[in-house]
LUMTIMAR-574990 format. One record per residue: y, z, x of N, C-alpha, C in turn. Coordinates in nm, 3 decimals. Layout:
BEGIN
NODE      n.c2      n.c3      n.c1     ca.c2     ca.c3     ca.c1      c.c2      c.c3      c.c1
NODE         Y         Z         X         Y         Z         X         Y         Z         X
...
This chain:
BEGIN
NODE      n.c2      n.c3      n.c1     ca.c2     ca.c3     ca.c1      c.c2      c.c3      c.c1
NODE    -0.118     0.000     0.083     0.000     0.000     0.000     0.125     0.000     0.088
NODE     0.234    -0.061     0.043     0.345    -0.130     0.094     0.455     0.028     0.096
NODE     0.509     0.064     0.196     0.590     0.243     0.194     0.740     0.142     0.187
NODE     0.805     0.192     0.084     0.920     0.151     0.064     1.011     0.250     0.131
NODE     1.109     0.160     0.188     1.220     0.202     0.290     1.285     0.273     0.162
NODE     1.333     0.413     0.132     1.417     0.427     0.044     1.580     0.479     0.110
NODE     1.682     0.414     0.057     1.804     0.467     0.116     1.902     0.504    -0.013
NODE     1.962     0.639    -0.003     2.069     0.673    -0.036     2.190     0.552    -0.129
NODE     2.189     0.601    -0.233     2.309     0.422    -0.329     2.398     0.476    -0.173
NODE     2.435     0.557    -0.153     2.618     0.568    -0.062     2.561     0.507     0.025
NODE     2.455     0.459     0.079     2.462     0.434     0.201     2.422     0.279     0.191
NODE     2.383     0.185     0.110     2.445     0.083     0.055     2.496     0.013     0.075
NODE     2.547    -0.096     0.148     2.601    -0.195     0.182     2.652    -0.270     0.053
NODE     2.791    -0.318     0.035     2.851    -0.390    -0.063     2.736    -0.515    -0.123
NODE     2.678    -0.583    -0.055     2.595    -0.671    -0.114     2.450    -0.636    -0.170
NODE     2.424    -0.547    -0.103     2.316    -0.439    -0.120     2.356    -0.384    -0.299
NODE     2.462    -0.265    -0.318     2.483    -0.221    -0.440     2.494    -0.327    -0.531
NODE     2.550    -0.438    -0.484     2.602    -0.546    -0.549     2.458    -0.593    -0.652
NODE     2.360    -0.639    -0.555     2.200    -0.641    -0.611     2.134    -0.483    -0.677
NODE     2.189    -0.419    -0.682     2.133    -0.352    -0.707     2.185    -0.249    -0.857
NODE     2.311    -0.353    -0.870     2.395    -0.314    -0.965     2.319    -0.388    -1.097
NODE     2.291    -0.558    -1.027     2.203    -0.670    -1.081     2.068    -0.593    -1.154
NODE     2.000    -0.516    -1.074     1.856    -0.488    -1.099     1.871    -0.367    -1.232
NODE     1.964    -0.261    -1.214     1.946    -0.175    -1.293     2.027    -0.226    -1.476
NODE     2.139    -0.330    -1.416     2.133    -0.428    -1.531     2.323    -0.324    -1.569
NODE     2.332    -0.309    -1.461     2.529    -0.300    -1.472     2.603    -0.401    -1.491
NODE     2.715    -0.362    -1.594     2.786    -0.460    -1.648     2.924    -0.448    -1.493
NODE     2.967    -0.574    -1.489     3.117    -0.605    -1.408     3.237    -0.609    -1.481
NODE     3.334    -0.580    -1.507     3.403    -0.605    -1.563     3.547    -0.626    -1.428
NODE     3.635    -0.727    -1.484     3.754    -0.761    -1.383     3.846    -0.732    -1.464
NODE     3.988    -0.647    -1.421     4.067    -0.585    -1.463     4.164    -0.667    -1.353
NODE     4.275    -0.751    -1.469     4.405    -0.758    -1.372     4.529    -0.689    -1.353
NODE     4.512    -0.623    -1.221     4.641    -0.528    -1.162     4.800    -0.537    -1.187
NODE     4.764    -0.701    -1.281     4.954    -0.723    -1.270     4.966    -0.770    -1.395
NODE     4.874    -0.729    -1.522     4.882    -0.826    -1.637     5.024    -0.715    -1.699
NODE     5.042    -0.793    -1.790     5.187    -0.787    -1.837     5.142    -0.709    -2.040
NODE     5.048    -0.714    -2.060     5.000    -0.651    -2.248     4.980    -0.447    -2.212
NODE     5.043    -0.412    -2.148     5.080    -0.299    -2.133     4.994    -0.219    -2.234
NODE     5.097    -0.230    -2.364     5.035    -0.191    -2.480     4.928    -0.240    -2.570
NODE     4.839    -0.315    -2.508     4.692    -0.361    -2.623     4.600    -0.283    -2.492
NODE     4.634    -0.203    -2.417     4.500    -0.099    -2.365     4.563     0.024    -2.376
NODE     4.456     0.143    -2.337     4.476     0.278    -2.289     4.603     0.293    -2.193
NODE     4.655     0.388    -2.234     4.765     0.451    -2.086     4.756     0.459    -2.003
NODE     4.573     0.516    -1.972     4.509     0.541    -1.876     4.502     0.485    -1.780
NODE     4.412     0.353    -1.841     4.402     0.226    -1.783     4.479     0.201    -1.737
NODE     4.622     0.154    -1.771     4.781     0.089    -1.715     4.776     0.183    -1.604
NODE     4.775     0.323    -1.617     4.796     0.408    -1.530     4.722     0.381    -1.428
NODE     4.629     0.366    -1.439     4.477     0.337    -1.297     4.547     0.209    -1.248
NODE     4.565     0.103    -1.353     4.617    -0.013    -1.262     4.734    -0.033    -1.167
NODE     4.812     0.066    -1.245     4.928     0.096    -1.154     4.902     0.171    -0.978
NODE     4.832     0.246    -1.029     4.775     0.308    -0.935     4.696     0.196    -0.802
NODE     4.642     0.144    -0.876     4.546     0.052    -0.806     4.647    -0.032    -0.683
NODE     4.791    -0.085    -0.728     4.857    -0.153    -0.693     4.949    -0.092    -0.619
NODE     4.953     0.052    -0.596     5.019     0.157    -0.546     4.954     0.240    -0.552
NODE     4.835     0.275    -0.417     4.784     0.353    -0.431     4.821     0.458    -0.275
NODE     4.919     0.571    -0.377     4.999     0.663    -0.242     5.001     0.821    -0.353
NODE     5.018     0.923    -0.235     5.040     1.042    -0.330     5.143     1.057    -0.407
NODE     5.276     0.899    -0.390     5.353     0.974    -0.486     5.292     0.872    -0.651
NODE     5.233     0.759    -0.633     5.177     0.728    -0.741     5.066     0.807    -0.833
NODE     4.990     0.881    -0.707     4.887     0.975    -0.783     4.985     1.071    -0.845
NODE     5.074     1.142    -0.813     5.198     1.261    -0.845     5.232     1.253    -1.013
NODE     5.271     1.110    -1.011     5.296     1.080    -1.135     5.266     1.015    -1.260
NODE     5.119     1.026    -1.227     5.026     1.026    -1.336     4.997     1.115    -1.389
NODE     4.965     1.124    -1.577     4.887     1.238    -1.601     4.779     1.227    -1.591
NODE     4.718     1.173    -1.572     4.546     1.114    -1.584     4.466     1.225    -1.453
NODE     4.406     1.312    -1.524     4.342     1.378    -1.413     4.221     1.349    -1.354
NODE     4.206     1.214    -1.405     4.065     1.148    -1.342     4.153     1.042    -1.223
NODE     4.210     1.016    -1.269     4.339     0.927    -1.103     4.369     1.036    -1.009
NODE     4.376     1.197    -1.036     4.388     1.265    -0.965     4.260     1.301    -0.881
NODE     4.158     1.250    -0.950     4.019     1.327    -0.877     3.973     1.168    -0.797
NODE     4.022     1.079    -0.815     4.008     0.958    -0.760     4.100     0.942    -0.651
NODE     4.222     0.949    -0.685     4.308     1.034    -0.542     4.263     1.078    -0.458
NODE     4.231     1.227    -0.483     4.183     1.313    -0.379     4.076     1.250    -0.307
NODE     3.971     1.148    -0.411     3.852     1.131    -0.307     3.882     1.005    -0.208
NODE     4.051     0.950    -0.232     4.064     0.835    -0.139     4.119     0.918    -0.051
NODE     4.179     1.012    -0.038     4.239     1.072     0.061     4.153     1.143     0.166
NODE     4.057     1.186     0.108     3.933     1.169     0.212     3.865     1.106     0.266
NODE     3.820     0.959     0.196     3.776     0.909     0.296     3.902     0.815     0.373
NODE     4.012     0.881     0.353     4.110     0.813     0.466     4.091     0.898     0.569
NODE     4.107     1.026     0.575     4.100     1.145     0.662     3.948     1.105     0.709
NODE     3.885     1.059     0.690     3.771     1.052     0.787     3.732     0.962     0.838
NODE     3.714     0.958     0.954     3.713     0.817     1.038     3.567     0.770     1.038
NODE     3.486     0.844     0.988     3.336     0.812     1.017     3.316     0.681     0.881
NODE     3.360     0.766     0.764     3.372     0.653     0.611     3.475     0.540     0.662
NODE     3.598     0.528     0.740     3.687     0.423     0.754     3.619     0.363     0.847
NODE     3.526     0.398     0.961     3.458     0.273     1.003     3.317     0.203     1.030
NODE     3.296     0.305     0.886     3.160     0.249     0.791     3.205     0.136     0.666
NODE     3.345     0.183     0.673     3.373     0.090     0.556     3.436    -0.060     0.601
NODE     3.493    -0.028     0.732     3.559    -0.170     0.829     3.404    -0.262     0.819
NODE     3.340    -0.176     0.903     3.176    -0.244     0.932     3.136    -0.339     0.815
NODE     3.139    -0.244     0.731     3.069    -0.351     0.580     3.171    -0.449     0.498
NODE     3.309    -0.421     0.588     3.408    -0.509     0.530     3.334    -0.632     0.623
NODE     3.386    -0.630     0.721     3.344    -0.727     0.837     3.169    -0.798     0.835
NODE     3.087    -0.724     0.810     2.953    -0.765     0.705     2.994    -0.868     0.626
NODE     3.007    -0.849     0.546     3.034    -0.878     0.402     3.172    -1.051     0.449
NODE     3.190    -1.030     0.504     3.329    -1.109     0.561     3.218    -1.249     0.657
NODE     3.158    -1.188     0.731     3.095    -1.308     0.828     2.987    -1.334     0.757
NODE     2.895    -1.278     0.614     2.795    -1.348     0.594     2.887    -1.441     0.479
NODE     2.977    -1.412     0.453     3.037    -1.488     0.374     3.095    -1.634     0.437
NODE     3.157    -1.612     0.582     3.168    -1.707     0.641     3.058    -1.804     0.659
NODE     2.979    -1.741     0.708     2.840    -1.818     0.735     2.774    -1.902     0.623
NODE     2.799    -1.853     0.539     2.708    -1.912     0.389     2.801    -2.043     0.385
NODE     2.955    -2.031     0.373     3.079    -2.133     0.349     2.980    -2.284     0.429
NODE     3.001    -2.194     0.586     2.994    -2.318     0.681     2.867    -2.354     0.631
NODE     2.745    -2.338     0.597     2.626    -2.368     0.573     2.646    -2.469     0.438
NODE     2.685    -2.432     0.396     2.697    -2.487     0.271     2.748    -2.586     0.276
NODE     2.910    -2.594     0.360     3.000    -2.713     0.399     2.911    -2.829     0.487
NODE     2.793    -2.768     0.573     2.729    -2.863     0.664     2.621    -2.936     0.566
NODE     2.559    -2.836     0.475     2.467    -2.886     0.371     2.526    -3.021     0.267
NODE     2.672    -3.004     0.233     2.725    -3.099     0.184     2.787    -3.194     0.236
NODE     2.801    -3.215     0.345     2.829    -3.287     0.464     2.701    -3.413     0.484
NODE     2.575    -3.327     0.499     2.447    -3.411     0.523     2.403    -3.470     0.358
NODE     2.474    -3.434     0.323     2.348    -3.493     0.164     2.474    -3.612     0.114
NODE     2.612    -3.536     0.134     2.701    -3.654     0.104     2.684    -3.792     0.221
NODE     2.660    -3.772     0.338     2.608    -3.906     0.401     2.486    -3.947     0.347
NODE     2.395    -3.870     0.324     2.296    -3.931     0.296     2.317    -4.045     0.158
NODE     2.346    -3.978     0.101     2.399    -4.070    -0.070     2.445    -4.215    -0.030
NODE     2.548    -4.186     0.085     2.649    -4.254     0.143     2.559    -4.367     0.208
NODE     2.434    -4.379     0.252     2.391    -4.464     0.361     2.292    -4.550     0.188
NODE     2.276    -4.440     0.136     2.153    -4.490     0.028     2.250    -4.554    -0.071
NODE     2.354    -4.508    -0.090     2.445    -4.658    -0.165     2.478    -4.784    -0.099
NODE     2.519    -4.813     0.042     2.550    -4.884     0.115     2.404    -4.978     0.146
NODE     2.296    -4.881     0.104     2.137    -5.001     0.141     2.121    -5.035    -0.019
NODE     2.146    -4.981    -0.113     2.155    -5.033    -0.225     2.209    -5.172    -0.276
NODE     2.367    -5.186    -0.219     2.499    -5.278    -0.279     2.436    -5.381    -0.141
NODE     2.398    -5.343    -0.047     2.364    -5.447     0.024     2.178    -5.532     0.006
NODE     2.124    -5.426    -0.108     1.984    -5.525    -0.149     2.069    -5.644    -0.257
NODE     2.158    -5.550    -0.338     2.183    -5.654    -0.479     2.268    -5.780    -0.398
NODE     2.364    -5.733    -0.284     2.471    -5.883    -0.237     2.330    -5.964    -0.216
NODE     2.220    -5.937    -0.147     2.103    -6.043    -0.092     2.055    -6.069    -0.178
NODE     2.035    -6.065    -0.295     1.938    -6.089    -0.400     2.022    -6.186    -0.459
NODE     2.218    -6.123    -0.504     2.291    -6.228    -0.566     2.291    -6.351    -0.491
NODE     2.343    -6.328    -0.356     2.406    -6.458    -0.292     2.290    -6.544    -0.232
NODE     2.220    -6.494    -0.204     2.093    -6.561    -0.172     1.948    -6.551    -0.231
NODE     1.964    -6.531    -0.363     1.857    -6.534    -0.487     1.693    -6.474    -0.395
NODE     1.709    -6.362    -0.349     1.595    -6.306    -0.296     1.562    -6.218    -0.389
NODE     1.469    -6.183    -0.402     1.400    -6.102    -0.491     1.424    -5.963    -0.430
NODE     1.403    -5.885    -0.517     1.387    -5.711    -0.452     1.356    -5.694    -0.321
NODE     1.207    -5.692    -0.348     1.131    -5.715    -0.224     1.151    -5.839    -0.141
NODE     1.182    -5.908    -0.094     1.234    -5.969     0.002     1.401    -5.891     0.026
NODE     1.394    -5.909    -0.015     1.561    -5.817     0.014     1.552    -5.714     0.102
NODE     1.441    -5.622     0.031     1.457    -5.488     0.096     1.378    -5.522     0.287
NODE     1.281    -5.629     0.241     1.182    -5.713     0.372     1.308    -5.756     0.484
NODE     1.415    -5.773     0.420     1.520    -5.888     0.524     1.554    -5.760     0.590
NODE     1.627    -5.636     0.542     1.665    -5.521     0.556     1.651    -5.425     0.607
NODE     1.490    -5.463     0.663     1.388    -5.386     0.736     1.377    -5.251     0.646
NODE     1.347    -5.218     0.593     1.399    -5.095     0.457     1.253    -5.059     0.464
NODE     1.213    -4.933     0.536     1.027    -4.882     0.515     0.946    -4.897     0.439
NODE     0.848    -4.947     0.373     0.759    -4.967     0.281     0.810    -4.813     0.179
NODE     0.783    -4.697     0.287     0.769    -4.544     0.193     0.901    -4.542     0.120
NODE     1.002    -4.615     0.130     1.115    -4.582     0.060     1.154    -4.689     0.000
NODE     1.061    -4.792    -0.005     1.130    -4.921    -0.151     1.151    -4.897    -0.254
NODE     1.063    -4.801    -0.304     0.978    -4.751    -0.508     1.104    -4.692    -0.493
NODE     1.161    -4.578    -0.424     1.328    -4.528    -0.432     1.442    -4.646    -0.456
NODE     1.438    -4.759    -0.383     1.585    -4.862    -0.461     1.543    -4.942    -0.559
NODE     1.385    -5.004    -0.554     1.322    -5.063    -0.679     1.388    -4.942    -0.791
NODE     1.391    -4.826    -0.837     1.410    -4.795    -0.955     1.553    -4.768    -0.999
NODE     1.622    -4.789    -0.851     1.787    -4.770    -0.866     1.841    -4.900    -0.882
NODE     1.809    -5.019    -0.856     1.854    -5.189    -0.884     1.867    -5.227    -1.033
């Protein structure tokens, strides 16, 4: 039997909770920091967002919301501690280069498939010019073209 690594949610990596937010079946919700309908939410809320966008002791000061106050206090600790600020740089910077990496992968992945298209239209428009201008059939076309036996049945069904 397979011993599962078990770790701590805090200790968690952003992409890590992220899946794991997935598995237990947590909802996301996106809240914008600068929307302007003040009044069609809670006070609270406005208050947190405000907060969010100014987040200093004199913004915590002047809230009533004593859950912004207990959210306060717990940012002010892990500011005061350097061990959480560069656990949290780390998984910024994580989170930052696999993101890079995926981009470029992705950009090189679409790079190769867009040439590829690119060479397989260009052997395409050049079977039909041989077939128009010089009444060759498919197959002779693709024969003049040198075009592999394994890949004719591929422009035979695109012509």
């Amino acid at each position: 039997m397979k011993k599962l690594n078990m770790v701590p949610l805090q200790e968690l990596n952003l992409a890590d909770r992220f899946l794991f937010d997935e598995v237990i079946g947590a909802t996301r919700i996106f809240l914008n920091t600068r929307g302007e309908n003040d009044d069609e939410v809670s006070s609270e809320l406005v208050e947190f967002l405000h907060y969010i966008e100014n987040t200093t002791d004199q913004a915590a000061q002047t809230s009533s919301s004593e859950r912004i106050h207990r959210i306060h206090d717990r940012v002010r600790e892990v500011r005061q501690n350097e061990k959480v600020g560069v656990r949290y740089m780390l998984a910024w910077e994580e989170k930052y280069y696999a993101q890079e990496e995926a981009r470029e992968t992705g950009l090189t992945e679409g790079r190769a498939e867009g040439r590829a298209e690119g060479r397989e239209d260009t052997i395409l428009e050049s079977i039909r010019n041989l077939m128009e201008t010089l009444k060759l059939s498919a197959d002779q076309a693709m024969e003049a073209l040198k075009i592999p036996a394994g890949e004719r049945e591929k422009y035979r069904a695109k012509i």
